[in-house]
Backbone as CSV, one residue per row, in Angstrom:
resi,resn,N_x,N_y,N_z,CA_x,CA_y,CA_z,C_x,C_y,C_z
1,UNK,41.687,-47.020,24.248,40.635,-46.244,24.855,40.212,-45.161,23.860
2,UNK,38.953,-45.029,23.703,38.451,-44.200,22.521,38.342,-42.248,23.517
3,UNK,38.762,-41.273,22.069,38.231,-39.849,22.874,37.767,-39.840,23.560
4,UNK,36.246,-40.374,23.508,35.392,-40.308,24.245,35.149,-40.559,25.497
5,UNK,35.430,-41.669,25.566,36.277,-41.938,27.145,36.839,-41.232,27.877
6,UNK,38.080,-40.768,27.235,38.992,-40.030,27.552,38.638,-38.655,27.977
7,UNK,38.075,-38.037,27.171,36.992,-37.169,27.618,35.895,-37.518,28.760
8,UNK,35.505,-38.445,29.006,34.766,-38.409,30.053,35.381,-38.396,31.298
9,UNK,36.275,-39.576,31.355,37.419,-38.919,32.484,38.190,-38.536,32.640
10,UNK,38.329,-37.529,31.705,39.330,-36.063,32.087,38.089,-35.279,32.980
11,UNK,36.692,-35.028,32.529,36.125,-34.903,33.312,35.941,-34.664,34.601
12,UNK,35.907,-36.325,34.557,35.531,-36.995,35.940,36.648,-36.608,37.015
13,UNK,37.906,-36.610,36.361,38.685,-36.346,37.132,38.954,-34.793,37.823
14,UNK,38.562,-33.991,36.284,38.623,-32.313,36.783,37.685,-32.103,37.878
15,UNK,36.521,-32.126,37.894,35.311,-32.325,38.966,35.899,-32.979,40.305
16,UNK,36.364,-34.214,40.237,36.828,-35.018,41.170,37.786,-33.590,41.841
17,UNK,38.730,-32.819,41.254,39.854,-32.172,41.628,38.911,-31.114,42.624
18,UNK,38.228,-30.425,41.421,37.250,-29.278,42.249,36.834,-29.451,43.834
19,UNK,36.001,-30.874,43.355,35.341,-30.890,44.703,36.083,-31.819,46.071
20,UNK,37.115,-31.780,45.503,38.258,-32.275,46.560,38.851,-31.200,47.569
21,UNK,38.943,-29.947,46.572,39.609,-28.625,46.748,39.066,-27.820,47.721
22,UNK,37.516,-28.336,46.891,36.305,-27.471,48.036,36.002,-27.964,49.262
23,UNK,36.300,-29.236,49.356,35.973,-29.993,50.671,37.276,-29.694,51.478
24,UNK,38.372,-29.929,51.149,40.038,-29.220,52.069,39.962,-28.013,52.373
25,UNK,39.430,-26.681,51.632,39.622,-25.533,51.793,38.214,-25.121,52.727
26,UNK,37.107,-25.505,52.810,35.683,-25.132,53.395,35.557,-25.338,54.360
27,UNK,35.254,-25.077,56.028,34.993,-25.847,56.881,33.690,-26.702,56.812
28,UNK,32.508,-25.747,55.991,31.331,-26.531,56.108,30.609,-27.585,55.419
29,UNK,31.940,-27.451,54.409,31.668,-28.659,53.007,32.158,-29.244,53.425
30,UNK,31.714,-30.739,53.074,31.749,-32.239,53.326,31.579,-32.759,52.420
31,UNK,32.384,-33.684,52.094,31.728,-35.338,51.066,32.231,-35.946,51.925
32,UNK,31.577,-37.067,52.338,31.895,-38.714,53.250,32.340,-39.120,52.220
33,UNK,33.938,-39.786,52.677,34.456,-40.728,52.011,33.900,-41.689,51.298
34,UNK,32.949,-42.466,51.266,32.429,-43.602,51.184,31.520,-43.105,50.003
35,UNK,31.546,-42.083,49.914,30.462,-41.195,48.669,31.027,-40.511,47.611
36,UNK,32.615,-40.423,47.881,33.004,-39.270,46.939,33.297,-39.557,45.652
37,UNK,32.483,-41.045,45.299,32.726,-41.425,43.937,31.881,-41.101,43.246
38,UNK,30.090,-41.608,44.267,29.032,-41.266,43.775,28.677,-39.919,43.486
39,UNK,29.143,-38.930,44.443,29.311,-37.553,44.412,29.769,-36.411,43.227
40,UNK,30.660,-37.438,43.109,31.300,-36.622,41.502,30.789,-37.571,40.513
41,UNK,30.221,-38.635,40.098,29.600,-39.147,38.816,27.976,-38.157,39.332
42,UNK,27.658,-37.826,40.135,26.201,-37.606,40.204,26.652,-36.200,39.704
43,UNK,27.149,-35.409,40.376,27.512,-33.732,39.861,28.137,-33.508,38.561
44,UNK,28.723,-34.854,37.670,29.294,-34.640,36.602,27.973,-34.803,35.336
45,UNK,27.196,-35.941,35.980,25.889,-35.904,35.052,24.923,-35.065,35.157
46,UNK,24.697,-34.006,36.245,24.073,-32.967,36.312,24.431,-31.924,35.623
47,UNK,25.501,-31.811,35.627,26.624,-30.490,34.647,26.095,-31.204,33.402
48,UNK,26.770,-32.575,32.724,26.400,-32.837,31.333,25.125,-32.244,31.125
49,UNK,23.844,-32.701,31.588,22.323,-32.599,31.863,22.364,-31.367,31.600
50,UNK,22.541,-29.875,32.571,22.277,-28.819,32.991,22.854,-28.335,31.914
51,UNK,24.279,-27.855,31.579,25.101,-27.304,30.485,23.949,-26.627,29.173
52,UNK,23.926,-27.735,28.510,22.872,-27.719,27.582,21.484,-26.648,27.355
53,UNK,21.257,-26.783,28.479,19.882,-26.191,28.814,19.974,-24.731,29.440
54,UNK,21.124,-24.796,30.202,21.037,-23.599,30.958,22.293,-22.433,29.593
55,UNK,23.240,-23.027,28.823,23.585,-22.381,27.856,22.508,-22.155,26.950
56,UNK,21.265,-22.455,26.188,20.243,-21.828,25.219,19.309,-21.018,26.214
57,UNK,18.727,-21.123,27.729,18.264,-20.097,28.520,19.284,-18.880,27.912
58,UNK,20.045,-19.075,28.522,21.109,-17.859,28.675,21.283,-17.089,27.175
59,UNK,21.680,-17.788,25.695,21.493,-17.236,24.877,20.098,-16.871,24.501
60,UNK,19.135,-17.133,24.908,17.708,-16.539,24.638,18.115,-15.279,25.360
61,UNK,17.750,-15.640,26.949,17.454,-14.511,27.802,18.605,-13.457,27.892
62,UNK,19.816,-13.782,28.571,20.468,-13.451,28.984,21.882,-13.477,28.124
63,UNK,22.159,-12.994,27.077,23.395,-13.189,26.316,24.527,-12.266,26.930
64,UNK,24.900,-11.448,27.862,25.672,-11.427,28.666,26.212,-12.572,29.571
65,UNK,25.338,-13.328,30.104,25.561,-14.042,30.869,26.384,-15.517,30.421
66,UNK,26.628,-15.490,29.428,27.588,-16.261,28.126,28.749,-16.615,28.658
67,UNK,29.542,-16.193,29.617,31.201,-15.898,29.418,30.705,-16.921,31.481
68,UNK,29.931,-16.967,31.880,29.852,-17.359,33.432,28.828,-18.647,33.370
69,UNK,28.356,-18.551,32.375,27.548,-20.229,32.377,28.282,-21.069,32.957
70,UNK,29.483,-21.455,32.592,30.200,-22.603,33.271,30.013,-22.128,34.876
71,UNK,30.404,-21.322,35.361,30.032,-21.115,36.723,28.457,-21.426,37.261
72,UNK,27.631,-21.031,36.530,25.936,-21.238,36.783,25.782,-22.677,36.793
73,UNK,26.746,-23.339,36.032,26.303,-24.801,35.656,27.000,-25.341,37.040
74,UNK,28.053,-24.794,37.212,28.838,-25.547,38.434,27.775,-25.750,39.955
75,UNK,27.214,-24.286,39.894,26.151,-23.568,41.091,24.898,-24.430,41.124
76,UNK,24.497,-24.960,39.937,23.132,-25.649,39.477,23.925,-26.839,40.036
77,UNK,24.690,-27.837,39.577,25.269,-29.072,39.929,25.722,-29.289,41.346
78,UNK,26.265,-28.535,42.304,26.192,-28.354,43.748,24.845,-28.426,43.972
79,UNK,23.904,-27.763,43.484,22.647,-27.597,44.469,21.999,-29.082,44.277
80,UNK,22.029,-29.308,42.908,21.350,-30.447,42.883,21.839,-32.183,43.339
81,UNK,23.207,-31.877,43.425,23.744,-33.107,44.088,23.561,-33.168,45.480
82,UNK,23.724,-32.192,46.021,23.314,-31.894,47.225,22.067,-32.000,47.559
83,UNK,21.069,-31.727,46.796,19.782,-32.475,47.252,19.466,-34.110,46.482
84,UNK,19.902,-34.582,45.848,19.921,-35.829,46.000,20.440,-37.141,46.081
85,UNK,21.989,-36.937,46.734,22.866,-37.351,47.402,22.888,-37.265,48.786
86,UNK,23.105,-37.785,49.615,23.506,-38.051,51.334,24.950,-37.654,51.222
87,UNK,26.041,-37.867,50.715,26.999,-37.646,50.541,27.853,-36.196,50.823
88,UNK,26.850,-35.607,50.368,27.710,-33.925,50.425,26.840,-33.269,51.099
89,UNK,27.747,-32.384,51.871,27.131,-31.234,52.326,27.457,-30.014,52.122
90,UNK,26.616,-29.112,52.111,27.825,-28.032,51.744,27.542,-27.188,52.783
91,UNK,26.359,-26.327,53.624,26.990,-26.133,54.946,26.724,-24.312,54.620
92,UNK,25.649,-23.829,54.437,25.233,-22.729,53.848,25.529,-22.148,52.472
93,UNK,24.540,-20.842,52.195,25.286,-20.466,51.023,26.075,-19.634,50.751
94,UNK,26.847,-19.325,51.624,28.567,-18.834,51.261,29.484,-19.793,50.851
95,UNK,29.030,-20.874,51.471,29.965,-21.959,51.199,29.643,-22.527,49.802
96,UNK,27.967,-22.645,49.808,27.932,-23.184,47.987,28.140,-21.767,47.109
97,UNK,28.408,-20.535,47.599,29.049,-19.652,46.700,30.445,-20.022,46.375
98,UNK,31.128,-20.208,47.295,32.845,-20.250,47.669,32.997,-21.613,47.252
99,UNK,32.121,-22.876,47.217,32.426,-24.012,46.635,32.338,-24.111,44.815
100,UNK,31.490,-23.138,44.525,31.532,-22.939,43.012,32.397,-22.599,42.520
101,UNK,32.941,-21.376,43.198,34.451,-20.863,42.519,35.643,-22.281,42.876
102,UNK,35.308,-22.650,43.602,36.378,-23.135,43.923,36.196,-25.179,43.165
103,UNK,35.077,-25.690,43.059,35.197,-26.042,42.456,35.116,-26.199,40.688
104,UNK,34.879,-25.254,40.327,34.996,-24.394,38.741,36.294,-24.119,38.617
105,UNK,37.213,-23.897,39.308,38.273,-23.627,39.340,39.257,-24.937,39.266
106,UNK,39.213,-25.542,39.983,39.616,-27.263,40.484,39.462,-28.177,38.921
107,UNK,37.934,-27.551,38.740,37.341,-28.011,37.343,38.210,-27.689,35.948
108,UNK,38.732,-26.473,35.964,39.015,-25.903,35.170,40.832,-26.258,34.830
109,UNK,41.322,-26.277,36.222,42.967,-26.997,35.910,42.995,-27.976,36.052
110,UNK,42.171,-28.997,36.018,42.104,-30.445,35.886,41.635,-30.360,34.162
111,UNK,41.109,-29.615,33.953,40.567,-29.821,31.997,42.127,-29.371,31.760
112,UNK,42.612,-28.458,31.910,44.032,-28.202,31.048,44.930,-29.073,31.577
113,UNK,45.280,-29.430,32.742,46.605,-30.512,33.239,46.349,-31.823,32.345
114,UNK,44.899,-32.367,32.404,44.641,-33.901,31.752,45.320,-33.727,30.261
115,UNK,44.967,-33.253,29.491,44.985,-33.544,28.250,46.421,-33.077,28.173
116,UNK,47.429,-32.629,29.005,48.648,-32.049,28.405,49.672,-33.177,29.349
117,UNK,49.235,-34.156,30.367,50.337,-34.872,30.845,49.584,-36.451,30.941
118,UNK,48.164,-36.510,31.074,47.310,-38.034,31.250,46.800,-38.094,30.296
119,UNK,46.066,-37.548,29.274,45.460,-38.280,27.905,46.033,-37.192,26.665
120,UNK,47.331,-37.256,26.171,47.864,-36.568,25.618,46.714,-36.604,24.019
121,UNK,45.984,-37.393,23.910,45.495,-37.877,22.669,44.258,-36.429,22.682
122,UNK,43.738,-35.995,23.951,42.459,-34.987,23.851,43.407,-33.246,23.632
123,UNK,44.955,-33.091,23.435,45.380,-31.841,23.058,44.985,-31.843,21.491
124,UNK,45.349,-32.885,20.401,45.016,-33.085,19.140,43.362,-32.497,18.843
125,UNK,43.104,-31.838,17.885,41.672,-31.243,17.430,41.294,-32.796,16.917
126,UNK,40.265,-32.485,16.984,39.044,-33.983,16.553,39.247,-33.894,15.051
127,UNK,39.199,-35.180,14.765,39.466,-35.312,13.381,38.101,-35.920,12.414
């Protein structure tokens, strides 16, 4: 299996963790079973998509706002899966506040657990 891969689903899987986290801990968030595959490939290609774009906004406009992009990107990827998915709900916006942290968070110890016990090959620097 090439990095790249590997990288994609370490991903897939950190996201997968997030929005697992957010759906157990939320009353008003939802993913239907039957969706929660499509759910996280759709919110993981919105983040890829969004990332990009919303990190050079931010260094134009906003270069404070540098250190929380990953959070903005998480906030952008909820909203937009959520509008074009059936799958998720999230159930106001406290909840897509409280689902960002919480899946950014989910996101975030799924990137460090993968590469240090499931794809030991993504701790190594790129060669």
């Amino acid at each position: 299996m090439t990095r790249r891969l590997k990288s994609v689903l370490a991903l897939l899987a950190g996201n997968a963790i997030g929005l697992l986290l957010a759906s157990l801990l939320l009353s008003g968030f939802a993913i239907r079973p039957i969706s929660f595959i499509v759910v996280v490939i759709v919110f993981t290609l919105v983040q890829v998509v969004a990332e990009p774009l919303i990190l050079k906004l931010g260094e134009k406009k906003a270069p404070a706002l540098k250190g929380g992009i990953a959070l903005i990107v998480t906030f952008v990827g909820l909203l937009v899966t959520d509008l074009i998915t059936s799958g998720l709900t999230i159930g106001g916006i406290s909840n897509l506040l409280a689902a960002t942290l919480l899946v950014w968070l989910g996101a975030l110890i799924g990137s460090i657990i993968m590469p240090i016990y499931v794809f030991t090959e993504l701790r190594a620097p790129k060669k």
